[in-house]
N, C-alpha and C positions, 0 to 999 in steps of 0.2 A: 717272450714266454708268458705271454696273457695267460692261456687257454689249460695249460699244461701244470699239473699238480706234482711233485716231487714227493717218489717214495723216502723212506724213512730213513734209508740207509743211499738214497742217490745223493750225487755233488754235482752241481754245475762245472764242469770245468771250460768253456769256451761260446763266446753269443757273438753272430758276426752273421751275414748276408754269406747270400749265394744262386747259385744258377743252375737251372737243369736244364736236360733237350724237351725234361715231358711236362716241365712248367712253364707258361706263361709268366714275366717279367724276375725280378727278383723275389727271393726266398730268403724267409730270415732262419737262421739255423741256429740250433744250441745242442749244444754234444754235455752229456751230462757222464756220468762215470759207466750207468748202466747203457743209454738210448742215443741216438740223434734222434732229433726232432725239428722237420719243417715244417713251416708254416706260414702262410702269404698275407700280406694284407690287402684287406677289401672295401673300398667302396672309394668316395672323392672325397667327398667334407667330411665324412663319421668314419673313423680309421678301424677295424674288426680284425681279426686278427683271427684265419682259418686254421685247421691243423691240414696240411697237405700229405703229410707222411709221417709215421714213428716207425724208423729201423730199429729190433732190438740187437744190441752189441752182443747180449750171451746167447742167442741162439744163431745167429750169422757167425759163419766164417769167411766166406770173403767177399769184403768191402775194397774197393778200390777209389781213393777220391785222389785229384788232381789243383794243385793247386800251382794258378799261375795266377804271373804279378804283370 
């Protein structure tokens, strides 16, 4: 969560990796109280850290995520 600033009233609850069909390689995710937020890392030697997506949770109603082990 380089890139990504925390409203006043948000909480991190969860920072872990992940995968899409509409992104290349892995994705780092942080699910906060209000957002998920991805975002990829970029380059070989200088590591950057993109925003790929912010879903916001209070105007979505359905999210559907999958998780297998």
């Amino acid at each position: 969560m380089a890139n990504y600033e925390l409203l006043a009233d948000e909480v991190v609850l969860y920072e872990g990796t992940a995968s899409s069909n509409q992104h290349k390689g892995s994705l780092v995710l942080t699910l906060t109280s209000q957002k998920i937020v991805l975002e990829q890392d970029k380059g070989m030697f200088k590591k950057t850290r993109e925003f790929e997506d912010i879903i916001d949770l209070t105007q979505k109603t359905n999210i559907r995520t999958i998780n297998i082990f």
